[in-house]
Legacy VTK file of the C-alpha trace (Angstrom):
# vtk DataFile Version 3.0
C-alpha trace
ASCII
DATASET POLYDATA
POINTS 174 float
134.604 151.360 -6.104
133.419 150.005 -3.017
131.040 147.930 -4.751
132.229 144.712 -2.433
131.817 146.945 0.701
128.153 147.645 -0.543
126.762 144.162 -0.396
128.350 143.200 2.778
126.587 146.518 4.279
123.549 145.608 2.702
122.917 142.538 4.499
124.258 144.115 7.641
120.928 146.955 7.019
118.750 143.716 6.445
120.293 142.345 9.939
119.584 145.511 11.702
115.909 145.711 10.567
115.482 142.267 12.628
116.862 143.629 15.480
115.100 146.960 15.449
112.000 144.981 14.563
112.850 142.577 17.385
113.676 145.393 20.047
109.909 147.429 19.245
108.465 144.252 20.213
110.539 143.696 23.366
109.277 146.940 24.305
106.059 146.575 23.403
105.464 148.767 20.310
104.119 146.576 17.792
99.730 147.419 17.972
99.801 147.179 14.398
103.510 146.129 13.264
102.858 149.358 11.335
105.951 151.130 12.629
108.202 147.903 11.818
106.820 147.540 7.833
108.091 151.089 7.749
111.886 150.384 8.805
114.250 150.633 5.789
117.794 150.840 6.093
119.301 152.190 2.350
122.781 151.961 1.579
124.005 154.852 0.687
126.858 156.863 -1.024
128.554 159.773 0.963
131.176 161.606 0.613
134.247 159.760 0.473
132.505 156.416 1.200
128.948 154.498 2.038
126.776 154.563 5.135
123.592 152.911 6.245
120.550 155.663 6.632
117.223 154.934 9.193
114.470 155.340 7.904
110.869 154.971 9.026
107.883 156.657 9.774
107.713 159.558 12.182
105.933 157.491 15.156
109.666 155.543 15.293
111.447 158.926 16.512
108.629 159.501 18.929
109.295 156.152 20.645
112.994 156.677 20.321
112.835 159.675 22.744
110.731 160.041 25.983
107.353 162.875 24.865
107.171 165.476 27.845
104.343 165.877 29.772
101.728 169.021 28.180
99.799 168.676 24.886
98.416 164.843 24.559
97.585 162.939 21.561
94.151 163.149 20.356
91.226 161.358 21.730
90.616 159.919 18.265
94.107 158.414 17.658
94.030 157.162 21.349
90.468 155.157 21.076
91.726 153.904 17.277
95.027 152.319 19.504
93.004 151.481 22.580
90.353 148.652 20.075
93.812 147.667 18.266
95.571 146.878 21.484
92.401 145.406 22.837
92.134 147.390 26.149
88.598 147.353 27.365
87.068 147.789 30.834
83.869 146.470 31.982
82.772 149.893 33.542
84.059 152.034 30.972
83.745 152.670 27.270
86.622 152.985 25.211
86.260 156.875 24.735
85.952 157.068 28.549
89.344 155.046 28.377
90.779 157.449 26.181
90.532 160.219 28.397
91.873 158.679 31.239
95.030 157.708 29.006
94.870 161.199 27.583
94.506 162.815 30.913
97.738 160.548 32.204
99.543 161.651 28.896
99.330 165.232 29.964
100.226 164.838 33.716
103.222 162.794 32.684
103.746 162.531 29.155
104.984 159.341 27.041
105.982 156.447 28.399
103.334 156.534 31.513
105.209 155.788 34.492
101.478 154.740 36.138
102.510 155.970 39.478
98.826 157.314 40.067
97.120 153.874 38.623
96.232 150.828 40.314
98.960 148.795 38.806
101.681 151.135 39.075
103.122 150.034 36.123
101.492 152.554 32.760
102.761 151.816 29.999
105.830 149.858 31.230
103.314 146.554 31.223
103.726 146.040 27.991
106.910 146.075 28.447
108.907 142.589 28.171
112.554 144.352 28.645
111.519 147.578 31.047
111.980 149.883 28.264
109.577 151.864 26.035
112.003 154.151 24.693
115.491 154.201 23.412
114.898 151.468 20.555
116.906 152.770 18.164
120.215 153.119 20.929
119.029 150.246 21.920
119.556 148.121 18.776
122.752 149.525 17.796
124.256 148.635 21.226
122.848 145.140 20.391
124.192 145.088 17.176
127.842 146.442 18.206
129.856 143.099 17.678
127.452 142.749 14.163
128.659 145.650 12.889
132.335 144.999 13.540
132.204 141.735 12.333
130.287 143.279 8.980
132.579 146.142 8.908
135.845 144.144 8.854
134.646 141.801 6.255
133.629 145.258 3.852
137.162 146.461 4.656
138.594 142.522 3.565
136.336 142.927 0.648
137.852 146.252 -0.627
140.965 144.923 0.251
140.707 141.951 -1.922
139.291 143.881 -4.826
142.056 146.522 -4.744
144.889 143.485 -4.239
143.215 141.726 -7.459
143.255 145.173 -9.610
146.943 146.392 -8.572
147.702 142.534 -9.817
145.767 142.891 -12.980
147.714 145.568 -13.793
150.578 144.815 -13.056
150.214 141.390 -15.023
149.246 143.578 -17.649
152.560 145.962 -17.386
154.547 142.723 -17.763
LINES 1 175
174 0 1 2 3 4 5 6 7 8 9 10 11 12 13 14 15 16 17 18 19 20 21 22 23 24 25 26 27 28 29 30 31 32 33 34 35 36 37 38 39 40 41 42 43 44 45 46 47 48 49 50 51 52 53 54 55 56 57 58 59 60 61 62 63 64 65 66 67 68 69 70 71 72 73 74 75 76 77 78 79 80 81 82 83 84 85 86 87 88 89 90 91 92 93 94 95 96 97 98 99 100 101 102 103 104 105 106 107 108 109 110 111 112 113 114 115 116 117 118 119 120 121 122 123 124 125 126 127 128 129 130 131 132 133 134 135 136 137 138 139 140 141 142 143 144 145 146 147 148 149 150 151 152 153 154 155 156 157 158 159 160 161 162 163 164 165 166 167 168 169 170 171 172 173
């Protein structure tokens, strides 16, 4: 049972990957697009029915949820982001970069706000939306009239499978 329902949530998870994808790069979380190969949303049976489970790699929760100020990421893991995003300063090497972000990390945790830089803007300049956390709300509030529209035609598939059986049977009872 609720083999119709399955499919039509299975390309509902395929549509929700696009948006998720979509909404990391709106907020400008895609360095690598290493979080976004990651995203997998299974199908999956639970009790008394199916549901579609998130999944991806731990860096996706960090992003979902604003990181305190206090203990920083490491130097190393900053510099290896800093060359990937292609931030580079005439005066300054990249370690000497990584500080500075580390040190700002600290103060105010993650997302920067950049109140004490020249741009005022941290982290929020990558930024296309004014987000950089929240993508995972944010996608399902996207996806709202999606996954109405996908969970009415599951229910209409059911339906139509359990209609066709009851008439089956009773055909056969005849």
């Amino acid at each position: 049972m609720l083999d119709a329902a399955k499919i039509v949530y299975k390309k509902l998870a395929e549509e929700l990957i696009k948006i998720e994808g979509q909404e990391l790069i709106n907020q400008g979380h895609r360095a690598t697009g290493d979080l976004i190969k990651t995203l997998e949303n299974p199908v999956v049976d639970i009790a008394g029915g199916i549901a579609i489970e998130g999944r991806m790699n731990r860096y996706g929760l960090a992003l979902e949820k604003r990181r305190g100020s206090g203990k920083p990421p490491p130097v190393k893991v900053l510099m290896d982001w800093i060359r990937v995003k292609g931030i580079s300063s005439p005066n300054r090497t990249t370690r000497q970069i990584a500080f500075a972000i580390q040190e700002a990390i600290r103060r105010e945790g993650i997302p920067t706000t950049g109140r004490k830089t020249p741009n005022g803007k941290g982290s929020f300049r990558f930024s296309k939306v004014g987000r950089r956390t929240a993508w995972i709300t944010q996608s399902l509030k996207q996806a709202e009239g999606l996954i109405e529209k996908r969970t009415n035609e599951a229910i209409g598939a059911e339906a139509d499978v359990i209609i066709d059986n009851l008439v089956r049977n009773f055909q056969k009872a005849l």
